[in-house]
VMD Tcl script that builds the backbone (N, CA, C; Angstrom):
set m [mol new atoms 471]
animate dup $m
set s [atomselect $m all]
$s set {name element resname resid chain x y z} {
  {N N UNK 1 A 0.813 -1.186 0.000}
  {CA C UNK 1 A 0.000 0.000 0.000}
  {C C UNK 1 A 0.861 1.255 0.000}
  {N N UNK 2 A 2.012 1.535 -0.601}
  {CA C UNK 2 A 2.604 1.988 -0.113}
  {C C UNK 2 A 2.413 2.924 -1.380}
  {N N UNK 3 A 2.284 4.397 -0.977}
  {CA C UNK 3 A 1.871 5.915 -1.751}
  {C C UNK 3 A 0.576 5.907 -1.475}
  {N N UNK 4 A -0.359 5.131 -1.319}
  {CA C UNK 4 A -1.925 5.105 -1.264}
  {C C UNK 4 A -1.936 5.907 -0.331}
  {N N UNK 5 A -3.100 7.162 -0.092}
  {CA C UNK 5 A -3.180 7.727 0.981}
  {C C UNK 5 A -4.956 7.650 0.911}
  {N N UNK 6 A -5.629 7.002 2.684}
  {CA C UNK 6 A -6.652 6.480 2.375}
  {C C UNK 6 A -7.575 8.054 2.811}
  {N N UNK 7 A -8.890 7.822 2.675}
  {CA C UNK 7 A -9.919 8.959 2.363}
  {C C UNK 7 A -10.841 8.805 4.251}
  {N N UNK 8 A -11.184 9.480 4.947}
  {CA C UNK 8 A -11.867 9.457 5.837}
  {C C UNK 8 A -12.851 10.790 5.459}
  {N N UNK 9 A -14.150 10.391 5.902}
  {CA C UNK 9 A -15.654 10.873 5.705}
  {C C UNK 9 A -15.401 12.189 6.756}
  {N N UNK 10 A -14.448 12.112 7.587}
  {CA C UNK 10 A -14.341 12.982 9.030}
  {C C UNK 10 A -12.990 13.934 8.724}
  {N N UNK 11 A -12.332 13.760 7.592}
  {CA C UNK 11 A -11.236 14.786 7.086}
  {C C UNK 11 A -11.861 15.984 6.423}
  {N N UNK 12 A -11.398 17.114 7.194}
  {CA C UNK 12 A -11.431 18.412 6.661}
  {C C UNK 12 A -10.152 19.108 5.953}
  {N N UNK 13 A -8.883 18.494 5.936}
  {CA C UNK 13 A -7.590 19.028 5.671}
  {C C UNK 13 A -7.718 19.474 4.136}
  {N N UNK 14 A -8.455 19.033 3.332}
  {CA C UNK 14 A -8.800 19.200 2.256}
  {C C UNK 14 A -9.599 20.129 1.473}
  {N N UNK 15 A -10.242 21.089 2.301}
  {CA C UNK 15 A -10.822 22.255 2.303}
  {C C UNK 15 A -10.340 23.708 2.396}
  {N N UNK 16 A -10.175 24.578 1.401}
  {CA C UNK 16 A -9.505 25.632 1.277}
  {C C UNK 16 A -10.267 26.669 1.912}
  {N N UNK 17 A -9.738 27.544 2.805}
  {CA C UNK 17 A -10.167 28.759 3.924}
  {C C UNK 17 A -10.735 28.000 4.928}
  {N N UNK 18 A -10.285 26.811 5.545}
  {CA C UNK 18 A -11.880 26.292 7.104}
  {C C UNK 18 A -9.869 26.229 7.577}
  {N N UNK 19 A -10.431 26.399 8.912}
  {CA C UNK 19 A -9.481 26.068 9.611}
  {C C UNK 19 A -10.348 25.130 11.303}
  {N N UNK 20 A -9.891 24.578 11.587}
  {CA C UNK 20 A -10.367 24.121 12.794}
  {C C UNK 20 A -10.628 24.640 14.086}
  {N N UNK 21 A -11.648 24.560 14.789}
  {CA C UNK 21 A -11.933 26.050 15.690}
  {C C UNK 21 A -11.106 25.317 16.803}
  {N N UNK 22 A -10.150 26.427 17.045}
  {CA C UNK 22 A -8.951 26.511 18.217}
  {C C UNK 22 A -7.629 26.192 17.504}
  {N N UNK 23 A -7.459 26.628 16.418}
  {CA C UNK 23 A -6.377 26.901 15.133}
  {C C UNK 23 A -5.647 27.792 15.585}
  {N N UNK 24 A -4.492 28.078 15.991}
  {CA C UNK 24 A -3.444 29.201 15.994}
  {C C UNK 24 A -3.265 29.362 14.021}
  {N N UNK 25 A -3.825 30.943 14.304}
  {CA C UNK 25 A -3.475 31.768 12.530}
  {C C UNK 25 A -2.474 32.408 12.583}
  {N N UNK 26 A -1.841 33.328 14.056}
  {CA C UNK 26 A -0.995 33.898 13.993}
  {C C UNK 26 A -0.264 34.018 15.582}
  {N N UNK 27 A 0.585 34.982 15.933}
  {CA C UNK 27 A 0.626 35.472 16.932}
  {C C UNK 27 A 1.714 36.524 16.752}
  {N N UNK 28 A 1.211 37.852 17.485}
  {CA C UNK 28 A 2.209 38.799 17.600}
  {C C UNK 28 A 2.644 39.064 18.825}
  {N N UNK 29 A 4.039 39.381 18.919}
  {CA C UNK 29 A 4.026 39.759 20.260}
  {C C UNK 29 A 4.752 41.326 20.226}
  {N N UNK 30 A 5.008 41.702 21.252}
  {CA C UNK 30 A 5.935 43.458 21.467}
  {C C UNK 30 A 6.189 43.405 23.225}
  {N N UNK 31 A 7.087 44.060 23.525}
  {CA C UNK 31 A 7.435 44.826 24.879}
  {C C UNK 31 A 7.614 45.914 25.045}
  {N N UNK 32 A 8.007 46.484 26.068}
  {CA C UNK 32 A 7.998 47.437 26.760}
  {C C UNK 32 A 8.661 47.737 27.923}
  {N N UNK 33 A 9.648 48.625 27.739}
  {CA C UNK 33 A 10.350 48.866 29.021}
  {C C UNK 33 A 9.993 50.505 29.603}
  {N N UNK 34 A 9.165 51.146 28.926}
  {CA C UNK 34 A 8.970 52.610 29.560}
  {C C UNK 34 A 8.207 52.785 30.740}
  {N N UNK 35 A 8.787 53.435 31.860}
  {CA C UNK 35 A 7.905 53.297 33.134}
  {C C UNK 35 A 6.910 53.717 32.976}
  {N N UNK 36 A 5.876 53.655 33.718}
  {CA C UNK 36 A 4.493 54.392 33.336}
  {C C UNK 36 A 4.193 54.955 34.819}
  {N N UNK 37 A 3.923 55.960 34.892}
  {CA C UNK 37 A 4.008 56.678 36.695}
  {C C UNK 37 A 2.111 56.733 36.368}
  {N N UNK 38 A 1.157 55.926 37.282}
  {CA C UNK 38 A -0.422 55.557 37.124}
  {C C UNK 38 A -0.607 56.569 38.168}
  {N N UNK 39 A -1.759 57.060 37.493}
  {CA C UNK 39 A -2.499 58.285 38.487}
  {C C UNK 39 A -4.222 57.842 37.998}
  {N N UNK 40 A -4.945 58.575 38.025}
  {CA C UNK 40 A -6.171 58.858 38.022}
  {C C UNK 40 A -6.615 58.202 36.532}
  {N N UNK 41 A -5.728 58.695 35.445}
  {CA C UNK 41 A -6.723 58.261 34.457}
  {C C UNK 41 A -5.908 56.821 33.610}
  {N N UNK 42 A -6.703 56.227 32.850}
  {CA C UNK 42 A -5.788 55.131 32.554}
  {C C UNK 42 A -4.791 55.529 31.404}
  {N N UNK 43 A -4.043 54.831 31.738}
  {CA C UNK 43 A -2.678 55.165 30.744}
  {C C UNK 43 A -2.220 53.601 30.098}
  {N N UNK 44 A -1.881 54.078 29.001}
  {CA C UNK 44 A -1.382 52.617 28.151}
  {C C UNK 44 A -0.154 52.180 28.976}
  {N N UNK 45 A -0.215 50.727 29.220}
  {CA C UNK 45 A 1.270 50.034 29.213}
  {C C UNK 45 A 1.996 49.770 27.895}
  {N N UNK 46 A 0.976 49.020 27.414}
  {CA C UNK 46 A 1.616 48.173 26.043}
  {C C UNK 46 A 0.387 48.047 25.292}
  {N N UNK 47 A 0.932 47.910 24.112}
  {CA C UNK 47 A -0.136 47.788 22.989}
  {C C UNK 47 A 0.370 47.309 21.885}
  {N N UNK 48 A -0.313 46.615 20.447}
  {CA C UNK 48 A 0.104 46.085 19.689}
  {C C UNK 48 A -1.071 46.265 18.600}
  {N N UNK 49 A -0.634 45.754 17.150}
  {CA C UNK 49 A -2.039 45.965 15.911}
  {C C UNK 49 A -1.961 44.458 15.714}
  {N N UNK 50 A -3.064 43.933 15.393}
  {CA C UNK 50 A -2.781 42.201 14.982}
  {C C UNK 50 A -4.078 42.974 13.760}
  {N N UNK 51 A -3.521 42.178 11.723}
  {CA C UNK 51 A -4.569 41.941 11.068}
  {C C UNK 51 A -5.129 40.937 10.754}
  {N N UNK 52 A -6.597 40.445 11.394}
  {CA C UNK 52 A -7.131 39.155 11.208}
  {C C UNK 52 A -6.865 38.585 10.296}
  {N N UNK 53 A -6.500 37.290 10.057}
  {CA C UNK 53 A -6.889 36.511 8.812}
  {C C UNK 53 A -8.033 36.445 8.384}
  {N N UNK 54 A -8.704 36.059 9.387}
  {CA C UNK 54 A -10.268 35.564 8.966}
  {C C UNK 54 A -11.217 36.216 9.951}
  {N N UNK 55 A -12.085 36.842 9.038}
  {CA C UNK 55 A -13.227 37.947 9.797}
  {C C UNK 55 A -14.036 37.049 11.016}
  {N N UNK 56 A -14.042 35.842 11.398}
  {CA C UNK 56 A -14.626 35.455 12.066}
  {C C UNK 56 A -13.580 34.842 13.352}
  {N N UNK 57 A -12.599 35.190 13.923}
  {CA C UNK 57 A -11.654 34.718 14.645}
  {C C UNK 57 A -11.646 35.548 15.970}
  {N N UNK 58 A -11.138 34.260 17.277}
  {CA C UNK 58 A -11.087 34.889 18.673}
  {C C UNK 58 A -9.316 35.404 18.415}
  {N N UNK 59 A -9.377 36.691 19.710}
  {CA C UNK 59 A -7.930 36.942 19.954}
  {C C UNK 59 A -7.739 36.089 21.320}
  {N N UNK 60 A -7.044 35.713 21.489}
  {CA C UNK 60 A -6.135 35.241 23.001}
  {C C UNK 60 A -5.237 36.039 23.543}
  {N N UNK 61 A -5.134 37.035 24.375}
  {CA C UNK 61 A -4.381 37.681 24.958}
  {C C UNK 61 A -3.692 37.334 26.276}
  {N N UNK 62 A -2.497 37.353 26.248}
  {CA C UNK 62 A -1.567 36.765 27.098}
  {C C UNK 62 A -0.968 38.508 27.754}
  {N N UNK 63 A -0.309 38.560 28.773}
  {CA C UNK 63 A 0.299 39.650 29.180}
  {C C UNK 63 A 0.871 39.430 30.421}
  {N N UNK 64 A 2.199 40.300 30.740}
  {CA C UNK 64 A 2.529 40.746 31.685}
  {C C UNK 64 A 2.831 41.937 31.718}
  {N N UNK 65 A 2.600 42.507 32.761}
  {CA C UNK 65 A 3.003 43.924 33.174}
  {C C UNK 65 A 4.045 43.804 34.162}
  {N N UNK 66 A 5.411 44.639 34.093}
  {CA C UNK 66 A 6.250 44.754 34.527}
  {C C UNK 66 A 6.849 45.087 35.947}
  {N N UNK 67 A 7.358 44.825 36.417}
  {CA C UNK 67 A 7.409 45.372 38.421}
  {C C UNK 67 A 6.765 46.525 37.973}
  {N N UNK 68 A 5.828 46.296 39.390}
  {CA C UNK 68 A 4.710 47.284 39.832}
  {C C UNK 68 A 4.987 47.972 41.569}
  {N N UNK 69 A 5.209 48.857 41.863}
  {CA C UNK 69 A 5.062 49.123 43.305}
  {C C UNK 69 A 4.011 50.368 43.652}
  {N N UNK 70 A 3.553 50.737 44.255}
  {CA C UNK 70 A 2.841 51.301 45.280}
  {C C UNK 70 A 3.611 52.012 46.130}
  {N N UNK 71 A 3.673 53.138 46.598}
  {CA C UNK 71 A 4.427 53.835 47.653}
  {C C UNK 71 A 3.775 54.320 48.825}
  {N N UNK 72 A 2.169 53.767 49.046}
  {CA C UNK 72 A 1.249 54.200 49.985}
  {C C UNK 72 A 0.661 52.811 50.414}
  {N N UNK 73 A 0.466 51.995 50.913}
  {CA C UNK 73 A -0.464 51.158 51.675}
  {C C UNK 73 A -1.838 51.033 51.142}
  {N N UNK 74 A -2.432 52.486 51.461}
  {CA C UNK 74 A -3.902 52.660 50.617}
  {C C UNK 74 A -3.922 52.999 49.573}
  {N N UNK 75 A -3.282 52.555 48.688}
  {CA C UNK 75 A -3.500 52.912 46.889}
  {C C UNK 75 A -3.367 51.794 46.321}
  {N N UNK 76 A -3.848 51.763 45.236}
  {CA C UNK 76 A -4.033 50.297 44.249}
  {C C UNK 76 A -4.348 50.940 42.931}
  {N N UNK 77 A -3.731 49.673 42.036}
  {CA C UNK 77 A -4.296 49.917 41.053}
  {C C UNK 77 A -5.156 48.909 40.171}
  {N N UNK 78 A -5.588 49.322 38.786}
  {CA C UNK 78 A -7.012 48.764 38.319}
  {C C UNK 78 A -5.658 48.412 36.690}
  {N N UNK 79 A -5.770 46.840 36.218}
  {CA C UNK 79 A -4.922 46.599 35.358}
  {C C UNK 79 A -6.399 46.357 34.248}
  {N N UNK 80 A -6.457 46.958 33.179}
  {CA C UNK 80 A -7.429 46.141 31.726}
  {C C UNK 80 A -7.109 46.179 30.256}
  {N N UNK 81 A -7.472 45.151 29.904}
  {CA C UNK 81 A -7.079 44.682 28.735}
  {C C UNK 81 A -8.312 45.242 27.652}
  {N N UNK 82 A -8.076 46.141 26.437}
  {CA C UNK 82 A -8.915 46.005 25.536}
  {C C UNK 82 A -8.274 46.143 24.339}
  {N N UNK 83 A -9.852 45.948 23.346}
  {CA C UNK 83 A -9.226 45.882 21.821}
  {C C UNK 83 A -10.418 47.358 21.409}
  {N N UNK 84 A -9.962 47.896 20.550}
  {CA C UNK 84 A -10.330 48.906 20.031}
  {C C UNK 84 A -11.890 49.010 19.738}
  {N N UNK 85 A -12.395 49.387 20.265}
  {CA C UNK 85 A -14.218 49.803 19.908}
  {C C UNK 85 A -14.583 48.548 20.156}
  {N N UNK 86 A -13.927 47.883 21.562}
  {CA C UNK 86 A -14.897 46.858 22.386}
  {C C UNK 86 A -14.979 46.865 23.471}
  {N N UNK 87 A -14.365 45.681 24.259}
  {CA C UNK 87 A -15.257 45.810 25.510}
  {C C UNK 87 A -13.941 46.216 25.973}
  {N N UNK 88 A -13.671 46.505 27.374}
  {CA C UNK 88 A -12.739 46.628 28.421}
  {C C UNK 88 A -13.116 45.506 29.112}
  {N N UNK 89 A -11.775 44.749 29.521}
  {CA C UNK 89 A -11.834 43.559 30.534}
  {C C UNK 89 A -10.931 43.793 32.097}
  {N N UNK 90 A -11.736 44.086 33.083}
  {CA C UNK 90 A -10.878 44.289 34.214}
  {C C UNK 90 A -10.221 42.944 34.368}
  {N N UNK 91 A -9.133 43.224 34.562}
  {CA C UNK 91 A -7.882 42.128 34.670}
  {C C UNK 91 A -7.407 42.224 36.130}
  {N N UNK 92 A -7.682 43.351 36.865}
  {CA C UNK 92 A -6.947 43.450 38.270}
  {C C UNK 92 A -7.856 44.574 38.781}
  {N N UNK 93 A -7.888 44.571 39.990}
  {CA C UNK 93 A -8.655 45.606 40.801}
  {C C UNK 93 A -7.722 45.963 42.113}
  {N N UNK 94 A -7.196 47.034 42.639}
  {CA C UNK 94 A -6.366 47.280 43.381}
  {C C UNK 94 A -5.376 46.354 44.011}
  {N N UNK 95 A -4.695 46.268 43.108}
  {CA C UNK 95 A -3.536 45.498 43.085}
  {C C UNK 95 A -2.310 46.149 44.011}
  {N N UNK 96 A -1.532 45.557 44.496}
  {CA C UNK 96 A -0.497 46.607 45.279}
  {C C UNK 96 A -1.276 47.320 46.483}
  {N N UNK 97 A -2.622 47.141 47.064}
  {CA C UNK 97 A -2.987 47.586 48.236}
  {C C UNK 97 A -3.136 46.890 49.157}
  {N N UNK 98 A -2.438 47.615 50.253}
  {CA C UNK 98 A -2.168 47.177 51.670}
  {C C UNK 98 A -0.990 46.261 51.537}
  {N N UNK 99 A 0.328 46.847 50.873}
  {CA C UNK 99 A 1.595 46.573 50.878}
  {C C UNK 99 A 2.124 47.420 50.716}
  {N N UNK 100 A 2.507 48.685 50.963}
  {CA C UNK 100 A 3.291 49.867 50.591}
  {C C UNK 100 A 4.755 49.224 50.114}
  {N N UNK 101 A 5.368 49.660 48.970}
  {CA C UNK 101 A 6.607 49.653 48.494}
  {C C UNK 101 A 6.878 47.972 48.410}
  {N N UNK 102 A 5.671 47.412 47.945}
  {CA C UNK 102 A 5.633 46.387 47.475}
  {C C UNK 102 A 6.300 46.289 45.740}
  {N N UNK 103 A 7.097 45.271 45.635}
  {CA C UNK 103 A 7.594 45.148 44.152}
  {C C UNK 103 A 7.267 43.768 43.133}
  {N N UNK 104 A 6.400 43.846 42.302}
  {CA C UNK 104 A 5.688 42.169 42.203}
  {C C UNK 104 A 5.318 42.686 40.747}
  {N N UNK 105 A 5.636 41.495 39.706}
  {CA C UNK 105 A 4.697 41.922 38.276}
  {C C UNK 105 A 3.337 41.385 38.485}
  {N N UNK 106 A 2.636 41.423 37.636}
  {CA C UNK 106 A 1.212 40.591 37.284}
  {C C UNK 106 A 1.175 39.927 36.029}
  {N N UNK 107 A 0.478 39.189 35.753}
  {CA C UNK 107 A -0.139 38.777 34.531}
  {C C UNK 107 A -1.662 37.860 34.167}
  {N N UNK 108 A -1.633 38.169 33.018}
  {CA C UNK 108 A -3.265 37.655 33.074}
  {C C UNK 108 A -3.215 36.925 31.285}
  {N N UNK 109 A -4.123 36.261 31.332}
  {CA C UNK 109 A -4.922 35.884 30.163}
  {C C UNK 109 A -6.322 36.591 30.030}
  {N N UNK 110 A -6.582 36.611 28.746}
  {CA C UNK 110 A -8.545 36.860 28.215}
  {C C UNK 110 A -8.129 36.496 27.258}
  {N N UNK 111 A -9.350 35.575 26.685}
  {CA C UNK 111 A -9.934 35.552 25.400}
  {C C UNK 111 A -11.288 36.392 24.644}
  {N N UNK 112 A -10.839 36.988 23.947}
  {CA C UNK 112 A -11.708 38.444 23.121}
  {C C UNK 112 A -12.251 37.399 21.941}
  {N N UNK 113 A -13.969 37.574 22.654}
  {CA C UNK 113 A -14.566 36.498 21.311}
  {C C UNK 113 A -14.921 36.882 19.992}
  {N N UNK 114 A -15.240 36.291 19.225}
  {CA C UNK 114 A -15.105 36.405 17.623}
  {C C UNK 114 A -15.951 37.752 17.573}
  {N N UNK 115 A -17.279 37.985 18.471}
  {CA C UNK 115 A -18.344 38.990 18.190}
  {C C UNK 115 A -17.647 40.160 18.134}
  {N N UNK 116 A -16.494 40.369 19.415}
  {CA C UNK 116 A -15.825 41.532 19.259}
  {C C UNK 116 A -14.719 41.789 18.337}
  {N N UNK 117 A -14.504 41.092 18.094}
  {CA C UNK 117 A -13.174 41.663 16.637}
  {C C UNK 117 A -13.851 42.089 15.847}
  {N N UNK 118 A -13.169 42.938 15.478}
  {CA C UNK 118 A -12.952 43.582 13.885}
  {C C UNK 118 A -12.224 43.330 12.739}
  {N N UNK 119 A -13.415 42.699 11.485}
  {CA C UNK 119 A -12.221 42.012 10.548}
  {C C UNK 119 A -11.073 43.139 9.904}
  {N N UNK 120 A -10.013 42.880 10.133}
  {CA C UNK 120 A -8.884 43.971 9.306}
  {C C UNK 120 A -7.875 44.254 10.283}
  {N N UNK 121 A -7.569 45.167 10.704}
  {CA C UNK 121 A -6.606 45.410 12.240}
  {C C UNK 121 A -7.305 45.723 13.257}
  {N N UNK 122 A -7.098 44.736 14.574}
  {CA C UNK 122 A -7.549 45.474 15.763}
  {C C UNK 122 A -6.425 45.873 16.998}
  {N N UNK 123 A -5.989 46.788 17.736}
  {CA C UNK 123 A -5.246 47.165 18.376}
  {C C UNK 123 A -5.709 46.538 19.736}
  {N N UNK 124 A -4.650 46.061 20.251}
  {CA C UNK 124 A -4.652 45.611 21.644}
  {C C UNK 124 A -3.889 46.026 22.685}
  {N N UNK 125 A -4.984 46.096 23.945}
  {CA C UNK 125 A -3.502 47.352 24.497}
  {C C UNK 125 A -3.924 47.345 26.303}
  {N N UNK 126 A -2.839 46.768 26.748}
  {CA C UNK 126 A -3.174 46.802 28.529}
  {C C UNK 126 A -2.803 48.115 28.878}
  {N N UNK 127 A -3.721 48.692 29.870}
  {CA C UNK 127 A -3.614 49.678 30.204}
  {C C UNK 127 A -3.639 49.975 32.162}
  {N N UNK 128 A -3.357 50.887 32.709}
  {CA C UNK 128 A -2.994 50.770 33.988}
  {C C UNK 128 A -3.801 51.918 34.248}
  {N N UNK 129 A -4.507 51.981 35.617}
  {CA C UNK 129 A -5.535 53.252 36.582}
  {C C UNK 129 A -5.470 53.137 38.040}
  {N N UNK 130 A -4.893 54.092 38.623}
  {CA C UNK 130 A -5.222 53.902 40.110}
  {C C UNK 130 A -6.389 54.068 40.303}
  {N N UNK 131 A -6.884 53.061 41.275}
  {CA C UNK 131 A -8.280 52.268 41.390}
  {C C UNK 131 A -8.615 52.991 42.858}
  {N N UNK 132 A -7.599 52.998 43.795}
  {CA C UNK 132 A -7.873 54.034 45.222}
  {C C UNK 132 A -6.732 54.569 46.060}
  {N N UNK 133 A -6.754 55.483 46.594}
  {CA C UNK 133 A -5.856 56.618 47.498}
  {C C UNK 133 A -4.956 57.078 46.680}
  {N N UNK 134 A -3.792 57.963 46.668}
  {CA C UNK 134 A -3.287 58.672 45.767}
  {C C UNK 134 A -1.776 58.845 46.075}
  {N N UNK 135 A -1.472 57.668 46.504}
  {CA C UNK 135 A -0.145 57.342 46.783}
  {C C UNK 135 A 0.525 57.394 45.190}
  {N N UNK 136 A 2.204 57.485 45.310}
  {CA C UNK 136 A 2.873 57.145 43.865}
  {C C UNK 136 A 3.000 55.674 43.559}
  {N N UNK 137 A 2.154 55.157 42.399}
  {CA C UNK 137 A 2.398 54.108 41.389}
  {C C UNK 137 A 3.062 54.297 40.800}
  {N N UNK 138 A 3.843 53.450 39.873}
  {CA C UNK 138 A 4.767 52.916 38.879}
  {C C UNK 138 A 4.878 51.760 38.239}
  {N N UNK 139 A 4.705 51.465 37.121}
  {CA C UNK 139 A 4.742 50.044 36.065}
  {C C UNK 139 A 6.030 50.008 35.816}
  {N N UNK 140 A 6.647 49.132 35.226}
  {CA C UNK 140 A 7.600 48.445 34.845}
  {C C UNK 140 A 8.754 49.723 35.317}
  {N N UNK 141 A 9.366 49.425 36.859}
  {CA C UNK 141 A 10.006 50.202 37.427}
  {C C UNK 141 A 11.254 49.793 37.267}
  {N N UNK 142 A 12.267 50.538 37.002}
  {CA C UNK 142 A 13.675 50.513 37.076}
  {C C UNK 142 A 13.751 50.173 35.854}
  {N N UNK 143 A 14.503 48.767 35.796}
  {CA C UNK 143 A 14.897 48.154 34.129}
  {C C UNK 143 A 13.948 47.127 33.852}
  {N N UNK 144 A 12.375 46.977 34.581}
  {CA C UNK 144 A 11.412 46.193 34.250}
  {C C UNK 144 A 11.114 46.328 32.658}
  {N N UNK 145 A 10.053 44.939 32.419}
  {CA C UNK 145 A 9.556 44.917 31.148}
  {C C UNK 145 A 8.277 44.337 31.006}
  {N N UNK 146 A 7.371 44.679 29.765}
  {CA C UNK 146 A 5.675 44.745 29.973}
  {C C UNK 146 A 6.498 44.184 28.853}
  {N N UNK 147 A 4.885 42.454 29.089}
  {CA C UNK 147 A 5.199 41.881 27.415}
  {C C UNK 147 A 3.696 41.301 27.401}
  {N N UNK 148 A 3.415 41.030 26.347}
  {CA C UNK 148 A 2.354 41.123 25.284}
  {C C UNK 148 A 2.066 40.481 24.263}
  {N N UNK 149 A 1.235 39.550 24.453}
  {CA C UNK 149 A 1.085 38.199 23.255}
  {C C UNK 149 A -0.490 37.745 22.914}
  {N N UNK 150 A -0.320 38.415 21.848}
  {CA C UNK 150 A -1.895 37.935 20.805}
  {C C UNK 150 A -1.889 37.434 20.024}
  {N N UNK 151 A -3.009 36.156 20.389}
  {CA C UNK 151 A -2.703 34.659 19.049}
  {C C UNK 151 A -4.276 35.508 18.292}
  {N N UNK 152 A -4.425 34.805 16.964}
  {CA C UNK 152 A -5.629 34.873 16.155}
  {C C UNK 152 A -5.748 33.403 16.554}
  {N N UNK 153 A -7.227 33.481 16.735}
  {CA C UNK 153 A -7.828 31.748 16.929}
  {C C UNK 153 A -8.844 31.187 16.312}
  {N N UNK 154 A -8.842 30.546 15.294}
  {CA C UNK 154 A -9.822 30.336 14.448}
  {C C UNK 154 A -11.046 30.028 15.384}
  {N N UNK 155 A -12.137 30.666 14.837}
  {CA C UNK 155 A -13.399 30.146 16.246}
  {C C UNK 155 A -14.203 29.099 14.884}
  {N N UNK 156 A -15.390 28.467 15.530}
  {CA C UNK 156 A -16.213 27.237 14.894}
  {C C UNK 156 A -16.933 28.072 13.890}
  {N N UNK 157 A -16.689 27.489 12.547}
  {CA C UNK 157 A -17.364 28.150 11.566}
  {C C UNK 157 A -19.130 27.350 11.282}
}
mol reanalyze $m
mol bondsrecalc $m
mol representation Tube
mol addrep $m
């Protein structure tokens, strides 16, 4: 039998544009080493453009944000992940409170479902807000680094 390659009723490999839902299409990644001093309003950490392959696909967002400290006890901050003209995902809610001059990164996962993408480029971008008291914050402090990883995921067609 040897070159014969046999036929199954349950093979899709043979179909041009289907990909299998939970398909890695791509992944981009980027970093970041610029401190970010968090006050009141949210400020970007990191951000990136991913262009869909396919108008119907989840993003997977992976992240870390870089040593974080707090210089007050009662202050925290609020970490979220979004993609451009969708939702905001709180990822952290006063983080760094009730540890003053605490030094610790974070990280998180979300998956951004197919409804919210936008077929063509969508920008992805964690962003940082002090959430309470008004102590000095800081992201990726000293020679820290914010990193950032978005797969395209084929969802079930």
């Amino acid at each position: 039998m040897s070159g014969i390659i046999g036929l199954s009723p349950n093979m899709k490999s043979g179909l041009l544009g289907k990909f299998p839902s939970g398909h890695v299409l791509q992944t981009v990644q980027d970093t970041s080493e610029t401190q970010i001093d968090v006050n009141n309003s949210q400020q970007q950490v990191i951000a990136l453009d991913i262009t869909n392959c396919l108008a119907t696909s989840r993003l997977w967002v992976n992240f870390t944000v870089g040593k974080y400290i707090v210089e007050n006890a009662a202050t925290g901050m609020g970490i979220f992940v979004e993609i451009t003209g969708g939702t905001q995902y709180k990822m952290a809610d006063h983080i760094g409170y009730g540890g003053a001059d605490t030094v610790r990164s974070f990280s998180g996962t979300v998956v951004i479902p197919a409804s919210e993408v936008s077929a063509g480029t969508n920008n992805v971008k964690v962003t940082a807000q002090r959430a309470t008291g008004a102590g000095a914050s800081y992201i990726n402090k000293d020679t820290s680094i914010a990193y950032l990883t978005v797969m395209e995921i084929a969802d079930a067609e």
